[in-house]
C-alpha positions as CSV (number, residue, x, y, z in Angstrom):
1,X,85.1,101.6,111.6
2,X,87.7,100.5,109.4
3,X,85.8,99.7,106.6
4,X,83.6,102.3,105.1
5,X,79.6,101.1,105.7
6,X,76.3,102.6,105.6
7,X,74.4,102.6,108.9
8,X,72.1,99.4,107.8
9,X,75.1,97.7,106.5
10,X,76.6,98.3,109.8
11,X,73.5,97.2,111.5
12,X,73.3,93.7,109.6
13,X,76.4,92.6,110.2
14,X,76.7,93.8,114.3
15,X,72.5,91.7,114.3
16,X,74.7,88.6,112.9
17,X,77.7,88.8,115.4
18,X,75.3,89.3,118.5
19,X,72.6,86.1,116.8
20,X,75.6,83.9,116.3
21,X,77.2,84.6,120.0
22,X,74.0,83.9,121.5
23,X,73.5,80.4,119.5
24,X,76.7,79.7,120.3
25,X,76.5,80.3,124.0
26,X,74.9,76.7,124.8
27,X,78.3,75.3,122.7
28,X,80.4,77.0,125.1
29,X,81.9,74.2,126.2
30,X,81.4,71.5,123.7
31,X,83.4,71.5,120.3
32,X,80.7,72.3,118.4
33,X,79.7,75.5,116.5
34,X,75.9,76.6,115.7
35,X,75.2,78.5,112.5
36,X,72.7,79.8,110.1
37,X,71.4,80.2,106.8
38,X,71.2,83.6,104.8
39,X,67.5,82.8,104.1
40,X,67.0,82.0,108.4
41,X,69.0,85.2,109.1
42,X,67.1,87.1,106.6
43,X,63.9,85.4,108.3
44,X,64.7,86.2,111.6
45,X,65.1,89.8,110.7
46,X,61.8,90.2,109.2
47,X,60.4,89.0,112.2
48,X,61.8,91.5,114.5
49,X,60.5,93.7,112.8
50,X,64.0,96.3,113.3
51,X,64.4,96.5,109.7
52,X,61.9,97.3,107.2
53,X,63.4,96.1,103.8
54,X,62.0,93.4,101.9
55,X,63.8,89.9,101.8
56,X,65.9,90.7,98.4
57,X,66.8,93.9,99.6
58,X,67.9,92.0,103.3
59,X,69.7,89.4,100.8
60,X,71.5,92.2,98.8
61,X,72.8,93.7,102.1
62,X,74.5,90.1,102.9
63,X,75.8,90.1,99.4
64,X,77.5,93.7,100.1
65,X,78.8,92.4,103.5
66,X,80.0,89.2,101.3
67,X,81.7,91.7,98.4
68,X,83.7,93.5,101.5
69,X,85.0,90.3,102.6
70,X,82.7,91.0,106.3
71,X,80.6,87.9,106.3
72,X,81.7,84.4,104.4
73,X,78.8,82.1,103.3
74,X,80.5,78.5,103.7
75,X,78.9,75.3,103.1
76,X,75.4,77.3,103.1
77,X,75.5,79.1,106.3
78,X,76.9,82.4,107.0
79,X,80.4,83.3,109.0
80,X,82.2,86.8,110.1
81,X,85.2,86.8,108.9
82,X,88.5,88.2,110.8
83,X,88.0,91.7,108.9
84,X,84.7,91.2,110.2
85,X,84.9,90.6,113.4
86,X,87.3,93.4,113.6
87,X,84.9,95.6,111.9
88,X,82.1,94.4,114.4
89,X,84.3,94.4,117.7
90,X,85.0,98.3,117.0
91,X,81.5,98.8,116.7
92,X,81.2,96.9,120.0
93,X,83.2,99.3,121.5
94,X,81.6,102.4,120.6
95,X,78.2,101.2,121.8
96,X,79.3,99.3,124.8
97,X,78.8,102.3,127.5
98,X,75.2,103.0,126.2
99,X,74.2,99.5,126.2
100,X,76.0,99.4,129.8
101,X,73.8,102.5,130.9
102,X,71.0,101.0,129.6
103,X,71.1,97.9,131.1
104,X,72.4,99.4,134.7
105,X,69.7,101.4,134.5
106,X,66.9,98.5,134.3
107,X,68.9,96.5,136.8
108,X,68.7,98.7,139.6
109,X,66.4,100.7,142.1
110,X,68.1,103.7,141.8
111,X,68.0,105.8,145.0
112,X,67.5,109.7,144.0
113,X,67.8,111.8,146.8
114,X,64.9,113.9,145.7
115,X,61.5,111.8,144.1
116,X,61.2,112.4,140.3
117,X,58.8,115.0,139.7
118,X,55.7,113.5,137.6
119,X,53.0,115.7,135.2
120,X,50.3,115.2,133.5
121,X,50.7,114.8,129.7
């Protein structure tokens, strides 16, 4: 990554790329763009229960993001900028062929020549 960020950091800011494309996705084709609040991001968070950090320490990490010129809060709702984005995309990138594997590997019945040998735990 371009920008220098700590693992949490990195994980806030790829959780508000990836919630903001899929709000977006039903204003595909319409000029219109959804967004959200730091205190509904922050909300959404806790509720996933991914990251365990309270709701000022959540609110500090946006502030960081904000600081590093990552994330814009405009008009009270919260934007990647280009830097960003960048910073995101590479991130992308580098976890693209696990998510792939992951997902090809839910998809399909796999065909092993040989059953998959099963124990007792």
């Amino acid at each position: 990554m371009g920008v220098k960020l700590s693992k949490k950091h990195q994980f806030v800011l790829y959780s508000l790329m990836e919630y903001l494309k899929k709000i977006n996705k039903k204003f595909q084709d319409k000029p219109l763009e959804a967004s959200v609040s730091k205190i509904d991001f922050i909300r959404l968070l806790q509720n996933l229960t991914i990251i365990e950090k309270s709701q000022r320490g959540l609110y500090k990490n946006l502030e960081i993001l904000e600081k590093k010129k990552l994330i814009a809060y405009e008009n009270k709702f919260l934007k990647l900028t280009q830097r960003g984005l960048k910073t995101v995309k590479e991130k992308e990138t580098e976890l693209n062929p696990y998510i792939k594997l992951i997902v090809d590997l839910e998809k399909q019945n796999i065909k092993i020549s040989k059953s998959p040998q099963t124990y007792f735990k």
